[in-house]
Structure formats: C-alpha cells, structure tokens
C-alpha positions as CSV (number, residue, x, y, z in Angstrom):
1,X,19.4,2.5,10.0
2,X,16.1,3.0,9.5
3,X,13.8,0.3,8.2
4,X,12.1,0.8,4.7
5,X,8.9,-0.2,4.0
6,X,6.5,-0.2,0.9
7,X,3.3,0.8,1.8
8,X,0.1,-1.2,0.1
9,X,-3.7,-0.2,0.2
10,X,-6.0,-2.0,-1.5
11,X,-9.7,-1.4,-1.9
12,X,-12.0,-4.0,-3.3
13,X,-14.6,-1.5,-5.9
14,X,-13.7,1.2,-8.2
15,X,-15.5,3.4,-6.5
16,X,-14.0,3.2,-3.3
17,X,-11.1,3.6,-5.2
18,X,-12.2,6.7,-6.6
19,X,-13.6,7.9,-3.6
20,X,-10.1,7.4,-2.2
21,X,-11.2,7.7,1.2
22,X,-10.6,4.4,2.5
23,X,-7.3,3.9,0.5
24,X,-6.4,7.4,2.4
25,X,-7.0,6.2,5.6
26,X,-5.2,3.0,5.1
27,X,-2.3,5.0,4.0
28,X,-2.9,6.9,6.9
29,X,-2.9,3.7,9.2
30,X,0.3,2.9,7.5
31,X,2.3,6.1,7.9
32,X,1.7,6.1,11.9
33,X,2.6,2.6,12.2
34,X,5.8,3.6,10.8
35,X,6.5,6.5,12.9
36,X,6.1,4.1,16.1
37,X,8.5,1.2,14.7
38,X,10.7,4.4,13.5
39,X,10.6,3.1,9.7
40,X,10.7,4.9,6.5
41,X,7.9,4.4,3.4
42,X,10.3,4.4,0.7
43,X,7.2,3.5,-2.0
44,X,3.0,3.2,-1.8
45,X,1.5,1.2,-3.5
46,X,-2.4,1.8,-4.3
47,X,-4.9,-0.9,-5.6
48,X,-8.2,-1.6,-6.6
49,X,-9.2,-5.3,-6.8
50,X,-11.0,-8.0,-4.7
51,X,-9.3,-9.7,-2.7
52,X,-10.6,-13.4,-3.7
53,X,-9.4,-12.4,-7.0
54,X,-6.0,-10.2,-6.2
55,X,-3.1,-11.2,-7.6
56,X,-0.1,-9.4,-7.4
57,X,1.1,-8.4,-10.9
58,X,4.8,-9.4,-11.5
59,X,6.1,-5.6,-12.4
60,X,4.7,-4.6,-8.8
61,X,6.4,-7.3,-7.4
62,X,9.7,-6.6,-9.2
63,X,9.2,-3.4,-8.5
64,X,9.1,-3.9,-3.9
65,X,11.9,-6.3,-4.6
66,X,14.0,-3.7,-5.9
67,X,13.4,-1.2,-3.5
C-alpha cells in the first residue's frame, strides 16, 4: 500500500504567490520525492503567508486529517 501524502507549498509574498513560480517548483520538489519513497499525493495544499506569522488554519488542518 502506497503511502499518501498531502503536499504543502508556501510562499512568503503575494507576489510570489502570484507569480507561482516558486510554489511550482516546490510542488515540483514534492512530486519527485514521492516518486522515490513510491508515495501517492492524495491533496496539495498552496499558501501564501510568512512564516513568523503562519499559522495553520483549523479547516486546513481538518481537512489533512481527514485525508
């Protein structure tokens, strides 16, 4: 059975968000890890937020515990 993973990529301004370069290449990162440990990205997750001031919000959070 393969392993499932959520996939998260944060960036830390909107415009690298809307860029989406760097959340691409994270997700990129992410999807070739998973190929090597032979897991399966069951959800991805995108963000935009500092990280001194990220806080997970309780839906997302519900949300990867569901999965």
């Amino acid at each position: 059975m393969k392993k499932k993973i959520i996939a998260i990529a944060r960036v830390s301004t909107r415009a690298q968000f809307a860029k989406g370069t760097s959340v691409d290449s994270q997700i990129s990162q992410i999807e070739e890890y998973c190929k090597m440990i032979d897991a399966e990205i069951v959800d991805t997750i995108r963000l935009q937020t500092s990280g001194s001031k990220m806080v997970m919000q309780a839906g997302m959070l519900a949300k990867a515990i569901e999965l």
